[in-house]
N, C-alpha and C positions, 0 to 999 in steps of 0.2 A: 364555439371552442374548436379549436384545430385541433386536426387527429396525431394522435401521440399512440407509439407502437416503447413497450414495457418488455423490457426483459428483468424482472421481477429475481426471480430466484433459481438455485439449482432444481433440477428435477428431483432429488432425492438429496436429504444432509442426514446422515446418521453423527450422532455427538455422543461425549462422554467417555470415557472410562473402555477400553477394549475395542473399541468403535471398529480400527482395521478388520479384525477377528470376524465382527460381527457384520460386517460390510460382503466378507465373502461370498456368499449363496448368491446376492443381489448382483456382487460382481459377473458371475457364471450367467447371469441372464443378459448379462452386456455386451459380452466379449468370449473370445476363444484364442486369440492370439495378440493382445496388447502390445504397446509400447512404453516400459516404463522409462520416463526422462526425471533425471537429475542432473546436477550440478557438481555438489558440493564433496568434496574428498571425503570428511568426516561424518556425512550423513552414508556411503556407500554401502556400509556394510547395515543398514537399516534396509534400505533400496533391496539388497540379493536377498536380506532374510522375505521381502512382498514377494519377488520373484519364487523362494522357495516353498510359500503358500498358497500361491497361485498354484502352482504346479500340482501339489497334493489336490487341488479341484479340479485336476483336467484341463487346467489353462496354461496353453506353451506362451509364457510371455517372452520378448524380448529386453534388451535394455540397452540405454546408450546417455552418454552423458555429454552435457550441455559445456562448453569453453570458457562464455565470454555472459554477460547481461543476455536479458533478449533482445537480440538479435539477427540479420536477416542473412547472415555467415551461416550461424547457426540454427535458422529454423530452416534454413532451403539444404540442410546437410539431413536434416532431422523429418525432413519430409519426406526427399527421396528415399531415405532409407527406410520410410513405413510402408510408403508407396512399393517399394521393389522387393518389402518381404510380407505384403498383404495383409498389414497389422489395420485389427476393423477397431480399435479403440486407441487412447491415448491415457496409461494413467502416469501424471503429472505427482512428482515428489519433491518436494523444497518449499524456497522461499519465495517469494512474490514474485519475482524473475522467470523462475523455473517455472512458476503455475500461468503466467503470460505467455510464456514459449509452449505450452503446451497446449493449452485453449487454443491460441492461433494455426497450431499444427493441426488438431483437430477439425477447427473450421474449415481450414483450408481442404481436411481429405473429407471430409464431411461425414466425420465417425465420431462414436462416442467420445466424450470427455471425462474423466474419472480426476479429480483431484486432491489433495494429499498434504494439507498445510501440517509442513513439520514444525513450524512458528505459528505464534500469532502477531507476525511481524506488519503485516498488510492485510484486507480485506480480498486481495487478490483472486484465494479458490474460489469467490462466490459469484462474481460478476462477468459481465458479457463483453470484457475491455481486455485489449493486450497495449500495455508502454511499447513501444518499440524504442532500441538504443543503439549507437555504434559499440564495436566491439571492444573499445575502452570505456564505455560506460555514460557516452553521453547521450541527453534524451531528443528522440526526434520527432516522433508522434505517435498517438494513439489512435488503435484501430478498434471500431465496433464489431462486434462479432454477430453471429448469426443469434443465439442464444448461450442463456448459462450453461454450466455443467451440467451434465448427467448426475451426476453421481459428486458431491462433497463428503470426504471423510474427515470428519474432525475427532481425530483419539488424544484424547486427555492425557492420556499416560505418555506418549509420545511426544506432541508439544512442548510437556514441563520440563523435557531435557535441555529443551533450547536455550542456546544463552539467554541471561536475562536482561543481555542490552538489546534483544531482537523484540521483547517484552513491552520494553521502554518506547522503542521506534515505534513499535505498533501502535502503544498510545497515545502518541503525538501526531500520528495518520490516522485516528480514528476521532480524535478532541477537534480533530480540525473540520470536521463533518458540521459541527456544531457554527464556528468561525467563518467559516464560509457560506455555507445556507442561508445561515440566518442576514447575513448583509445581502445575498445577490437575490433572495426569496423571499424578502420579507412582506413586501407589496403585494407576493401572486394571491391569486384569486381561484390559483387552483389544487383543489382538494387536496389531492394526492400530495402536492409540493407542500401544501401547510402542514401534513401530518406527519412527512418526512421532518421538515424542518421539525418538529415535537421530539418528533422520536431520536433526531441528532442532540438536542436540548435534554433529556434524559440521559442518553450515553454520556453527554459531558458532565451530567452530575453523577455517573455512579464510576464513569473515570476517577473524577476528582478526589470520591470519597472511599474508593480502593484501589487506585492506583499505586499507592506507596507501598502498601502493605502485599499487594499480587507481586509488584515487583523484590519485597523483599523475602515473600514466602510463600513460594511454589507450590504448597502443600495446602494453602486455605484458602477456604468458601471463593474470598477476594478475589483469587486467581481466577478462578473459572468466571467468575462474573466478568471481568479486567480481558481472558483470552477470548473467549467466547464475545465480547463488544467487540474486539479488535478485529478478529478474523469474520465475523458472521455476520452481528447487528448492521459497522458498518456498509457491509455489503448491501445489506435490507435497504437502507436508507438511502443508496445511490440507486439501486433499483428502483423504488418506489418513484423517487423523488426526479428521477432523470440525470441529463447536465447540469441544469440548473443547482442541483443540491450537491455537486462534486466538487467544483472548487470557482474559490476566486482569487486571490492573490499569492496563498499559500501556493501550490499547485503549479501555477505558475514560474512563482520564484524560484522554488524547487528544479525546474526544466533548466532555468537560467542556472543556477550554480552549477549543473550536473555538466556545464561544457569547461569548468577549469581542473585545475588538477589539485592534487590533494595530495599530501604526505602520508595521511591516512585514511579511506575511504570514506565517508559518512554511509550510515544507511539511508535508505529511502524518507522512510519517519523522522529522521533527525536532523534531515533539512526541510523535509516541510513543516516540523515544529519552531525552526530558526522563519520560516517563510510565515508563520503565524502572528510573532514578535514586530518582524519587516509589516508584515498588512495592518497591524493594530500603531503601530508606529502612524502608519499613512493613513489610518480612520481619526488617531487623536491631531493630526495636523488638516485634516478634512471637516473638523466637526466641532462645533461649539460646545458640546456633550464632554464629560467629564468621564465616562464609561470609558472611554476604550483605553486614558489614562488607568484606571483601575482594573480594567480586565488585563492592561500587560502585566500591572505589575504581580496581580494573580499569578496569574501565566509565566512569567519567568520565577517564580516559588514553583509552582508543581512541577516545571519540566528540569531545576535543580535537583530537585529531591530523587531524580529520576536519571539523576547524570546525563541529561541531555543537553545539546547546543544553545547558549544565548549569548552567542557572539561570534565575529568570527572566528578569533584567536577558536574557539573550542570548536569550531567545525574544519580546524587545521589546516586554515588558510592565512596562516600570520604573514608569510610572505606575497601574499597575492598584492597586483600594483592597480594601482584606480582604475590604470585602461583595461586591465584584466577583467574587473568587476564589473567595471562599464559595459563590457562585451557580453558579459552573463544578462547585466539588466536590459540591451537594447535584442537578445533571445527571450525572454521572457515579454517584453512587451510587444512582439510582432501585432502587425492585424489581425491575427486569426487568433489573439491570443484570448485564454481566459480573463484574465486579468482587465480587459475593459469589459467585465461584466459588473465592478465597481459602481455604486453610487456615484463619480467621482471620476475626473479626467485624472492620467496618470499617462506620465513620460518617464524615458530612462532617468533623466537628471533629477526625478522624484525620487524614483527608485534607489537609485545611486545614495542621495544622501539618506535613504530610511536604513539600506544596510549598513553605510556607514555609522549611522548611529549608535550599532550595537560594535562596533570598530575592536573592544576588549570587555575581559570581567570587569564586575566589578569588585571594588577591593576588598568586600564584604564576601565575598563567593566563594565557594570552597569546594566550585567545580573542577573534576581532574578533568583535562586536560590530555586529547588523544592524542 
């Protein structure tokens, strides 16, 4: 067996009900002068209330807030200014974006990592990965980091505010653990990678069977089973499981859409759930097997019920022209791409006609429409 080096998990996750609160003490053994980074106008005034309890412990924190995606505008603005004011940690507040710019500002000064999922939009606070993107939001690549975080705080009380389409994305990036593992993993021979692969197989059945009801009630059991897969389990599972169990076509396709433009932005989740649709498209024209016939048509029910994309029209791209599309599939299928991790050769002009398959609703749908 070849040697395989595991960045497993945060050093510390406190969950539940109060968690920031109670995250404190632990904080004060991390840090003395932090960097809190956000993003998001509407999460700010969350942001200064961390700042103003920090402070009741003795901790002079900073703050500064993120422009664009993560990005290298804004991590090299974000680093010299930890750098220049002697900030020994990074705590990271927002959505997947923001906890990527921060992991990587962290590795880069080589200080603690503290981070702070206000969603359970992505799996993002948990892992040793940053997306990197242009400053309009295209994707360029992913960088490994040294190790997880320090410190995950996951507060129950504060996630449930999140929109509940942040809820929804997150389910469709955490369902896809499942989708992709299990096609590019199925053969290994190695431990780790089978149990990962079990344990994305679990997540997709207790997504399935409270997915609806987290997203429609913030308030039950459902939910925390539903945030807590989204933001944490999947982490576990890409950990555990390596590359290998991150992605294979979804993921992929996902990078490719993320270079055209939009009327209105998708999230993260809700092109790599349209990019689930696209890879089970390309398994039922790949396979004699009748499965992946009946896993889409699964699949496009639970991610309706969820207001999510299964088409273009609804990832608001109705105006987009073939050569436009073409340009997203011939980015996704580079050499270095995941996506020849497939069972299965695959070219853009496969590509090309699997998205266009999903080209509109159907007439039976009674998906809105961003």
């Amino acid at each position: 067996m070849s040697l395989n080096i595991h960045n497993i998990s945060p050093l510390n996750v406190i969950r539940g009900e109060g968690a920031w609160h109670k995250s404190l003490e632990l904080i004060t053994k991390l840090c003395k002068k932090p960097l809190i980074l956000g993003r998001s106008s509407t999460t700010k005034r969350l942001r200064t209330s961390f700042k103003k309890d920090l402070l009741l412990k003795g901790i002079q924190a900073l703050s500064l807030d993120l422009h664009h995606d993560c990005c290298e505008l804004d991590i090299q603005k974000a680093y010299k200014f930890s750098k220049n004011n002697n900030c020994d940690a990074i705590i990271a507040a927002g959505g997947g974006k923001v906890l990527d710019a921060g992991k990587l500002i962290a590795d880069l000064l080589d200080v603690n990592c503290i981070t702070v999922p206000l969603s359970a939009s992505t799996c993002a606070g948990w892992t040793a990965l940053s997306n990197i993107y242009t400053p309009d939001g295209k994707f360029i690549k992913d960088v490994a980091l040294k190790r997880c975080p320090n410190l995950l705080i996951f507060d129950h009380s504060i996630v449930r505010t999140a929109p509940p389409r942040t809820l929804a994305s997150g389910i469709a990036d955490a369902v896809a653990k499942w989708y992709e593992s299990s096609l590019t993993s199925s053969t290994s021979q190695d431990g780790f990678v089978q149990q990962a692969v079990q344990m994305a197989r679990v997540l997709r059945d207790q997504l399935f069977l409270n997915g609806h009801n987290a997203f429609k009630d913030p308030l039950s059991n459902s939910w925390e089973i539903v945030a807590e897969g989204c933001a944490l389990t999947a982490g576990i599972i890409g950990g555990l499981g390596g590359v290998r169990c991150r992605t294979a076509a979804a993921h992929p396709i996902h990078n490719g859409l993320t270079q055209l433009s939009y009327k209105s932005k998708p999230l993260h989740g809700e092109l790599v759930g349209f990019g689930l649709l696209v890879q089970l498209y390309l398994e039922e024209k790949n396979s004699n097997s009748q499965l992946p016939k009946q896993a889409k048509s699964q699949l496009i029910n639970f991610l309706s019920q969820l207001n999510l994309p299964i088409s273009i029209e609804s990832i608001s791209l109705r105006n987009a022209t073939t050569n436009e599309i073409y340009k997203a599939c011939e980015f996704a299928c580079k050499n270095d791409s995941d996506i020849h991790k497939l069972p299965f050769t695959i070219n853009e002009k496969d590509l090309l006609e699997a998205i266009q398959s999903y080209k509109s609703l159907p007439t039976t749908s009674n998906l809105r429409l961003k």
